[in-house]
C-alpha positions in Angstrom: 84.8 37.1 262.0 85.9 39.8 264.6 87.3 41.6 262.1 84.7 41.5 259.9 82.2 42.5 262.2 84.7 45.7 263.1 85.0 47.3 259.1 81.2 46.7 259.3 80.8 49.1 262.2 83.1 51.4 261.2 81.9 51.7 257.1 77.9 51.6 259.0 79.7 54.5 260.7 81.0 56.6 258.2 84.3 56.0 259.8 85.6 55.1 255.6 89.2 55.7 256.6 89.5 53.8 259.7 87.9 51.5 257.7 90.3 51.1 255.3 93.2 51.7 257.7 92.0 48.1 259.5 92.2 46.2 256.2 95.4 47.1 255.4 96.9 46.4 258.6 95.0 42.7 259.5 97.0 40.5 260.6 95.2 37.9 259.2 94.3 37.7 255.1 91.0 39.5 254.0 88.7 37.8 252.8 85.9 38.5 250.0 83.4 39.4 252.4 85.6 41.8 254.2 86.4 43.6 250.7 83.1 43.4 250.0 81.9 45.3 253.2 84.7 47.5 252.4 83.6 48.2 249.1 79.6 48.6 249.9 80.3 51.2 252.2 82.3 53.1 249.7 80.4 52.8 246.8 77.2 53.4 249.5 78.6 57.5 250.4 79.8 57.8 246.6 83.7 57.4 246.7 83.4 54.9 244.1 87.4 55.7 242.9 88.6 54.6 246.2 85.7 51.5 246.1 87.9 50.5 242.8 91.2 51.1 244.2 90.5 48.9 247.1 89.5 46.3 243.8 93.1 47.1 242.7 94.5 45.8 246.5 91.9 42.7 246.4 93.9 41.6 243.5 97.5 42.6 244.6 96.5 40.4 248.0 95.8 37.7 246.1 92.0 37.5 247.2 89.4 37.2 244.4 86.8 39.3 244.0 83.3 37.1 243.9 80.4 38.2 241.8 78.8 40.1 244.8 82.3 42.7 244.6 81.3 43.1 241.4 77.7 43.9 241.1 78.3 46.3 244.0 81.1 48.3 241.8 78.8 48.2 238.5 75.9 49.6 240.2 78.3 52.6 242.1 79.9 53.6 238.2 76.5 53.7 236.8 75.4 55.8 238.9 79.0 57.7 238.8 80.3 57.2 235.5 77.5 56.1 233.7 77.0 52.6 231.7 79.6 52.9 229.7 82.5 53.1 232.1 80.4 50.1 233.8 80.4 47.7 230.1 84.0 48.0 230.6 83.6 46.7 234.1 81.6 44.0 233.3 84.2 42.9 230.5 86.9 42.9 232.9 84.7 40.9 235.3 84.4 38.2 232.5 87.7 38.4 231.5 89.0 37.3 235.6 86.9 34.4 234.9 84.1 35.6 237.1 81.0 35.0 235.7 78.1 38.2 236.2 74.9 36.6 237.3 70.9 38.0 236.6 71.5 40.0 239.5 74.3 41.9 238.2 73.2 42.3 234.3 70.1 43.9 236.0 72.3 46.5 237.6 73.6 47.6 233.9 70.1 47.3 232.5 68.9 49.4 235.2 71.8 51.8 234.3 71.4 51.8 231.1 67.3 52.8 231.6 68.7 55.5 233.8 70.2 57.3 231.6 67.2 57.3 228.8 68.8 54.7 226.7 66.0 52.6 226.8 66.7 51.4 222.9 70.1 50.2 224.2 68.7 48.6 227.6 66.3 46.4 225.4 68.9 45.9 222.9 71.2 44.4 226.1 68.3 42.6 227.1 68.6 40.6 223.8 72.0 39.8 224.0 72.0 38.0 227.6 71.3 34.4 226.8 74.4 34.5 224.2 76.2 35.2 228.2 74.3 32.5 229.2 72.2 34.3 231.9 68.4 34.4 230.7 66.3 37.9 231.6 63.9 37.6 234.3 60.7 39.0 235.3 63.0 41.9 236.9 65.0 42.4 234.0 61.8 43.2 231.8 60.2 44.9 234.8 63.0 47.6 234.8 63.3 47.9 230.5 59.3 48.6 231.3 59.5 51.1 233.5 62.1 53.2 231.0 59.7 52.5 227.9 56.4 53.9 230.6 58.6 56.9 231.9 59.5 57.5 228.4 55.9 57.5 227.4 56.2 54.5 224.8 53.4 52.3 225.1 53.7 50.6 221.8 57.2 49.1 222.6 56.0 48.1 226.5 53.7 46.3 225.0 55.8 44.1 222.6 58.2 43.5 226.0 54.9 42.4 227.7 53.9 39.9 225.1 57.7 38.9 224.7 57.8 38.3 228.5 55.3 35.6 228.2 56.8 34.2 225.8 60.1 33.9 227.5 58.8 32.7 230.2 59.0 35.6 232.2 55.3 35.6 233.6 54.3 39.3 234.9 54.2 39.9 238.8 52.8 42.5 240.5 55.0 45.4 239.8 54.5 44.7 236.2 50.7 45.3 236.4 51.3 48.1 238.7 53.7 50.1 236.4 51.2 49.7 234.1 48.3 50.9 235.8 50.4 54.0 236.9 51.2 54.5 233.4 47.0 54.2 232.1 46.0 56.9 234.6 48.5 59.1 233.7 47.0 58.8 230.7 43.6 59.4 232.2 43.1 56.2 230.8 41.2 54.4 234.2 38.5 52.2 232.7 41.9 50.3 230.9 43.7 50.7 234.1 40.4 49.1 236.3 40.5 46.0 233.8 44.2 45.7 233.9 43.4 45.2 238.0 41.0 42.9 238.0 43.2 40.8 235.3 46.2 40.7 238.3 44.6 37.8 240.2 44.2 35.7 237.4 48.2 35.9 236.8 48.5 34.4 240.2 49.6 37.9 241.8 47.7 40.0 244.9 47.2 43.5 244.2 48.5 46.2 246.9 48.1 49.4 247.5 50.3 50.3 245.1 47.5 48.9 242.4 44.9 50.8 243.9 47.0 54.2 244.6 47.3 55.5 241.0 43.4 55.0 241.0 42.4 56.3 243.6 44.6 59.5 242.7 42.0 59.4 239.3 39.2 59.3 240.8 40.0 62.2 243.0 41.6 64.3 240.0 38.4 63.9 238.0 36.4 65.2 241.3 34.6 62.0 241.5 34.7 62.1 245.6 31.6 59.6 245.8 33.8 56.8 243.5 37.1 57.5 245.3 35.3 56.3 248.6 33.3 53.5 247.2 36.9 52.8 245.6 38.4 52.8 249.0 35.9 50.3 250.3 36.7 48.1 247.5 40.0 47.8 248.3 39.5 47.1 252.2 36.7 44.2 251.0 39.5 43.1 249.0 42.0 42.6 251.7 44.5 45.5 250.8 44.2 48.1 253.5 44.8 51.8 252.2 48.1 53.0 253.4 49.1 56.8 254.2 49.1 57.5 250.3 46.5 56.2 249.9 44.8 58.3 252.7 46.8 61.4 252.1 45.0 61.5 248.4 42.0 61.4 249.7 42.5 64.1 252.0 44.1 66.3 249.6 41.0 66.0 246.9 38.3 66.5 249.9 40.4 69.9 250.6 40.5 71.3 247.0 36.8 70.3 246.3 35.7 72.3 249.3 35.0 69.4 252.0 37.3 70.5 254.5 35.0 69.2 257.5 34.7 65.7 256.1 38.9 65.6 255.6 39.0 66.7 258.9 36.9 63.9 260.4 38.8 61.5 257.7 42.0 62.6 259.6 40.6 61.6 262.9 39.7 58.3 261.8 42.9 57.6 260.5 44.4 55.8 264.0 41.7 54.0 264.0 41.9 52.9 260.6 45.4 51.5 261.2 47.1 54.3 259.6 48.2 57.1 262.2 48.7 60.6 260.1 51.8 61.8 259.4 53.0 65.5 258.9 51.7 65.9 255.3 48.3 64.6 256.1 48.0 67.3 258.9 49.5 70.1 256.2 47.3 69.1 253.7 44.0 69.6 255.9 45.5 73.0 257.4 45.7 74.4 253.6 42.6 73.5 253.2 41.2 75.2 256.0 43.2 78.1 255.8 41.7 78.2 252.1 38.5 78.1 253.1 38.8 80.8 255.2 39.3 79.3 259.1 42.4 80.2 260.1 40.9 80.1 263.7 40.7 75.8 263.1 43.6 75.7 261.4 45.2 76.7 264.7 43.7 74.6 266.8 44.4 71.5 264.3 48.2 73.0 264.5 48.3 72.4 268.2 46.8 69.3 267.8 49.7 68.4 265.7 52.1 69.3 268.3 50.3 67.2 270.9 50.2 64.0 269.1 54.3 64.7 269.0 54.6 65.7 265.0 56.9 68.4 264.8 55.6 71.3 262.3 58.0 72.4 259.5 58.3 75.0 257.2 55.5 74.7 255.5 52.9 74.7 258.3 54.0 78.1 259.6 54.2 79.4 255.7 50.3 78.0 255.1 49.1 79.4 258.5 51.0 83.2 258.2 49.0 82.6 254.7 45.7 82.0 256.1 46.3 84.8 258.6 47.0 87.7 256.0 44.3 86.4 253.7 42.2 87.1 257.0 44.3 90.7 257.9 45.6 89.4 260.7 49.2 90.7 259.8 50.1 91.1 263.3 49.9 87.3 264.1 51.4 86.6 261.3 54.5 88.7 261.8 54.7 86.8 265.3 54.2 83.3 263.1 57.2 84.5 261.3 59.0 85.5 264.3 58.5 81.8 265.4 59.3 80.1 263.3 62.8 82.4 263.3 63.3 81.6 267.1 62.8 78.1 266.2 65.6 77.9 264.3 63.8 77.2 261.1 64.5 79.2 258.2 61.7 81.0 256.3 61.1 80.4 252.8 59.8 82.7 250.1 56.1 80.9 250.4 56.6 82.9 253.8 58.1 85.8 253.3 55.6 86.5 250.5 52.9 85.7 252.4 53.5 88.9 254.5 54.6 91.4 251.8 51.1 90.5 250.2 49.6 91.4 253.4 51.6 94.1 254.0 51.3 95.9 250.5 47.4 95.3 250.8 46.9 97.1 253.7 49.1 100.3 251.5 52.4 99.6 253.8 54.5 99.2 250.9 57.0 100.7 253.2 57.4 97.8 255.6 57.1 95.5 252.8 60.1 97.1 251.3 62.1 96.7 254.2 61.1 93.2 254.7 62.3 92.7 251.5 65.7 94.2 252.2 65.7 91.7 254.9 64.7 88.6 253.4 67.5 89.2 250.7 69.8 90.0 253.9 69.4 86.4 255.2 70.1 85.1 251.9 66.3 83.7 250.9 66.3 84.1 247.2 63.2 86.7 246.0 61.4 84.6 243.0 58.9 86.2 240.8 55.7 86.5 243.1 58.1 88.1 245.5 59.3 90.9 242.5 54.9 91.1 241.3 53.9 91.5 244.8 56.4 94.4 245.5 55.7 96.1 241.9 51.6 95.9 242.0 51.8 96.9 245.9 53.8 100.5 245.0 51.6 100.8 241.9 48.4 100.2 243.3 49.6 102.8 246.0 50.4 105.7 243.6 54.0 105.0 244.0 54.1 104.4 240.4 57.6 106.2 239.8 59.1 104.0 242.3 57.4 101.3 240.8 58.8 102.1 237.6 62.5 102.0 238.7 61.9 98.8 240.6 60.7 97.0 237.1 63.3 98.9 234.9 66.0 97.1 237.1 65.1 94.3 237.4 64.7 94.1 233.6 68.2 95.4 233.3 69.1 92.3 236.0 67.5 90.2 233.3 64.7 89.2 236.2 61.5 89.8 235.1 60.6 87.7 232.0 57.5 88.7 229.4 55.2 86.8 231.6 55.9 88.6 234.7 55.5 92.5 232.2 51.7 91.1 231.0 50.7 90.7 234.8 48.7 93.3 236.2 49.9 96.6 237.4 53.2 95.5 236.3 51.6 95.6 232.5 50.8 99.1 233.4 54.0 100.5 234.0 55.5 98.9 230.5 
């Protein structure tokens, strides 16, 4: 037990090595739990060869490896070496006389879906019971999910009549997979029936019933429904979660309500739910958006005080919000911030300023913020190369302009897209 306890600190570690190092030299017998501990923690930081070769000593020691060894190692090669590597696994497993339980031909399924073989996944599914192990609601549930991410509704529906008839009722994942799948569709009224049909199944919806939903609502701008939706759901007994909230927030932002996401976001704490960093990120684009930098500000500090720590994408939406308001300077000290912070600026930053810059005509700084950001190694994307071009067209620098665009053409940068924007499509 000592010793067991020992490789389980060092694998939760990371400490592999001394891991290993303590197995080979007991001075007692491993047994399958030790191996299997062994073999997790492998498999668990992706050195799946040396998860097998311990396998390899198992067997040398005369220790067998149990059903649990097993399933660990099929799930690391699918995810390594794909299914196939893991079939022959599996056969091998038979072949020691250890028979795979549901548990572990759901580990191959799930494999198999992985890799977009959904026709052989279902096809596997078929040939269990001739193992002896019958599929289970889990096994269908993760055939279903390959047949909804692979957008074929006819065939999920043939596994969902086939699971009834198996004996394989549907649980609450099921219907929520499903309802995921209708409103990606934009299909909601289906999606609101196949809700109010989980109760009758024996199931309780959660949040995750109501998410997908409530994201439809708010991408077809109906605001008034989303909340109504919301109170549904808290009548029901299922309390929204930070998704669910988050969602919310987001849609009140892009549909111009920034004052109601910002007393949404108060609520929150008392709501159960406290706000985490995207929830504060989400309502300071939206502010910035609408034009009050000044609040976005103060709802930063706010932030700060509640103990969430900003990251790059907070500073990169307020220096936004500041140049859309020509307030380079305070921007320039955002970005200097963020650099004495230790935090890296992105391009969403760095472009940010050059479009502030090159409005104001100082395609001169710009430039040499440019030279800088490709100094530190933050890789310029397309905006970055439009901003620049525009900015020395628009001020009459059109032959320098000109030889920016003709090498990054050469460089094989600037695609058709980029040539039909703008100035840019000027200077073709």
């Amino acid at each position: 037990m000592a010793y067991n306890a020992m490789v389980a600190g060092y694998c939760g570690a990371g400490q592999l090595d001394a891991a290993r190092r303590l197995v080979a030299e007991m001075p007692v017998e491993p047994d399958a739990y030790t191996y299997n501990t062994l073999i997790r923690g492998l498999c668990g930081r992706g050195r799946t060869s040396n998860a097998l070769a311990v396998l390899d000593d198992m067997l040398r020691r005369g220790c067998v490896p149990d059903v649990v060894t097993y399933t660990i190692l099929l799930e690391a090669t699918c995810k390594r070496s794909g299914y196939k590597q893991a079939m022959k696994l599996l056969d091998e497993m038979r072949a020691k006389g250890c028979a795979p339980d549901i548990v572990t031909y759901n580990v191959v399924v799930n494999g198999i879906c992985q890799e977009g073989r959904v026709d052989d996944a279902i096809q596997f599914l078929k040939s269990l019971p001739s193992y002896g192990c019958e599929p289970n609601t889990v096994s269908y549930n993760i055939v279903l999910k390959g047949l909804f991410t692979a957008e074929r509704w006819g065939n999920a529906e043939e596994l969902m009549a086939e699971m009834g008839q198996k004996g394989c009722p549907p649980n609450v994942v099921t219907f929520n997979m499903l309802i995921s799948f209708l409103c990606r569709r934009g299909l909601v009224e289906p999606a609101m029936e196949v809700l109010e049909q989980i109760p009758k199944y024996g199931c309780t919806p959660n949040s995750l019933s109501y998410n997908p939903l409530l994201h439809a609502f708010c991408k077809q701008k109906k605001m008034d429904k989303a909340m109504t939706f919301v109170e549904l759901m808290v009548s029901r007994g299922c309390y929204p979660d930070i998704v669910s909230y988050n969602t919310l927030l987001t849609a009140l932002c892009r549909n111009g309500e920034v004052d109601v996401a910002i007393e949404l976001l108060h609520q929150l704490k008392d709501k159960g739910c406290a706000p985490v960093l995207i929830s504060y990120n989400t309502v300071i684009d939206g502010l910035t958006k609408a034009g009050k930098t000044k609040e976005a500000l103060e709802l930063l500090n706010e932030m700060i005080g509640k103990g969430l720590q900003p990251d790059i994408i907070t500073y990169s939406t307020i220096a936004s919000g500041l140049c859309r308001e020509d307030q380079i300077e305070e921007a320039i000290r955002t970005f200097c911030k963020v650099q004495d912070m230790g935090i890296r600026p992105n391009a969403v930053l760095y472009n940010a300023i050059l479009l502030g810059l090159c409005k104001r005509r100082e395609t001169h700084n710009a430039i040499d913020l440019f030279n800088y950001m490709v100094l530190n190694g933050c890789m310029p994307n397309e905006s970055t190369y439009t901003i620049l071009i525009e900015g020395l067209a628009y001020e009459g620098l059109v032959k320098e302009a000109r030889e920016l665009l003709g090498e990054l053409c050469s460089r094989g940068v600037v695609n058709k897209k980029l040539m039909k924007k703008g100035a840019v499509k000027m200077l073709d």
